[in-house]
C-alpha positions in Angstrom: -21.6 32.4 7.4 -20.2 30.5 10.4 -23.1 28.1 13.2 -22.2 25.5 15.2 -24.4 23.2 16.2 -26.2 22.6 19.8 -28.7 20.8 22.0 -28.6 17.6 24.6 -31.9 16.9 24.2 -32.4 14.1 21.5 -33.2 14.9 18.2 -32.5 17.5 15.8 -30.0 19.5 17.0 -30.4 23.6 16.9 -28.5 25.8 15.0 -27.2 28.7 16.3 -25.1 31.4 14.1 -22.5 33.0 14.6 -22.0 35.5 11.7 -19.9 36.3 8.5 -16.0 35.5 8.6 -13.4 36.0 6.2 -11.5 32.7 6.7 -12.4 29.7 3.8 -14.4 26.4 4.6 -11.0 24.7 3.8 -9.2 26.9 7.0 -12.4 26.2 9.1 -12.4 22.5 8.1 -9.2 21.9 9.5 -6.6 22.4 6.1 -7.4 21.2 2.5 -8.7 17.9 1.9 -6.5 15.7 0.3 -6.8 13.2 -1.9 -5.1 9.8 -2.0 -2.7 9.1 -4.8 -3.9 5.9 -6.5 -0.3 4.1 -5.2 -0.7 5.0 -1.2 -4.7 3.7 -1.6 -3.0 0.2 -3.7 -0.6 0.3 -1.2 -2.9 0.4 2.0 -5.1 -2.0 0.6 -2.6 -4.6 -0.6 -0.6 -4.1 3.1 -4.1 -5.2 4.6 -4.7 -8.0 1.9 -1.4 -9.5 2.8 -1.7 -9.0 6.5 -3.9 -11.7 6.6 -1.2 -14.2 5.2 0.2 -14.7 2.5 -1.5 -14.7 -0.9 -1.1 -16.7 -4.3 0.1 -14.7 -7.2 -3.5 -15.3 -8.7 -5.5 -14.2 -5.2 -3.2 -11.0 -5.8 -4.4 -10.0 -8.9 -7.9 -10.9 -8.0 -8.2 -8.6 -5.7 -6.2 -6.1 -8.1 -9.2 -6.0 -10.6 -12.1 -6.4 -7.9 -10.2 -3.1 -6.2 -9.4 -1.2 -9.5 -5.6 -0.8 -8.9 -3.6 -0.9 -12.1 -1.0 -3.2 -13.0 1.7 -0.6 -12.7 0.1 1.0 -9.2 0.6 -2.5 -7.8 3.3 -3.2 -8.6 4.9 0.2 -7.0 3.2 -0.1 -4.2 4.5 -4.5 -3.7 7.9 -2.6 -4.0 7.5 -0.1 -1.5 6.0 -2.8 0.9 9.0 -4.6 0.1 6.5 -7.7 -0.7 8.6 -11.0 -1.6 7.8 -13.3 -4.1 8.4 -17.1 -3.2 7.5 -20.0 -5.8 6.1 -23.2 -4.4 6.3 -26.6 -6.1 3.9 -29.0 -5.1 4.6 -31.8 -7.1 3.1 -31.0 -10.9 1.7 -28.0 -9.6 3.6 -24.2 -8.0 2.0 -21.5 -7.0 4.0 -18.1 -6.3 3.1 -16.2 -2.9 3.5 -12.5 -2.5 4.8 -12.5 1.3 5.1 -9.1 3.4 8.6 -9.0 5.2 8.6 -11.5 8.1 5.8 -13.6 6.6 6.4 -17.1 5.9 4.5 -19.9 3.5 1.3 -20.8 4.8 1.6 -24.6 6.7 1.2 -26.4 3.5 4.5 -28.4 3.2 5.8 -27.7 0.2 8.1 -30.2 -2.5 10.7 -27.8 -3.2 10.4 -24.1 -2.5 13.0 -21.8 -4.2 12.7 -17.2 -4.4 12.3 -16.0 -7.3 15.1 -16.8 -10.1 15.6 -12.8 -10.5 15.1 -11.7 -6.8 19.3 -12.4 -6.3 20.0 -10.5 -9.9 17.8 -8.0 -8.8 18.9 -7.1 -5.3 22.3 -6.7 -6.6 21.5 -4.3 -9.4 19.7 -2.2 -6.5 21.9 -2.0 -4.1 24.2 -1.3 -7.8 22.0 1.6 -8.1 20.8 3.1 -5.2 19.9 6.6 -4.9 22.7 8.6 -3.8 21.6 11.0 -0.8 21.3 14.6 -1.4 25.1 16.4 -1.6 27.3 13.3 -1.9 29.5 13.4 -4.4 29.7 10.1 -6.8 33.0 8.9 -7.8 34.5 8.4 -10.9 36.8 6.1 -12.5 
């Protein structure tokens, strides 16, 4: 059974039907709802965590466990925000920041600041291994 709903007037609004239809609740609703993979929710949230500046290591994983993202869902969705990881020495004590691209350390001056030791190794082994596009042909030797 198919209504829509009218009235101007405040209040309760009247409902007036319109008969039987064939079509689903799904087709009337627009499409099937969707739900959210766990790793496009981590990576929303952590995008709009971040957004607000950068974040120690352990504000990160904080808001990880308050949120109920999984160590492995984060850590997908830092990659696919392409989130940077910058140590900070201040004297005895570092911290680690995860930074979005374009983001810098917040305004405290830091001793010595240095990426992380793997981040070089790392970006080399992807480029290394980059997916190949669909229909190129790899080379061998």
């Amino acid at each position: 059974m198919v209504f829509t709903l009218e009235g101007e007037r405040p209040g309760a609004p009247r409902r007036s039907w319109l008969g039987a239809t064939q079509r689903r609740a799904a087709d009337l609703l627009g499409g099937p709802v969707r739900r959210a993979r766990p790793r496009d929710l981590a990576r929303e949230l952590l995008e709009n965590f971040l957004l607000e500046g950068p974040r120690t290591g352990k504000q990160v994983w904080k808001f990880a466990r308050a949120s109920k993202i999984a160590e492995r869902t984060l850590r997908r969705a830092k990659e696919e925000l392409e989130v940077r990881t910058v140590r900070a020495v201040f004297g005895e004590r570092s911290a680690t920041y995860w930074l979005l691209p374009g983001q810098d350390l917040p305004d405290q001056a830091p001793v010595q600041v240095r990426e992380h030791e793997l981040t070089p190794w790392l970006n080399a082994l992807r480029e290394k291994y980059q997916a190949k596009p669909e229909g190129s042909k790899g080379t061998s030797a």
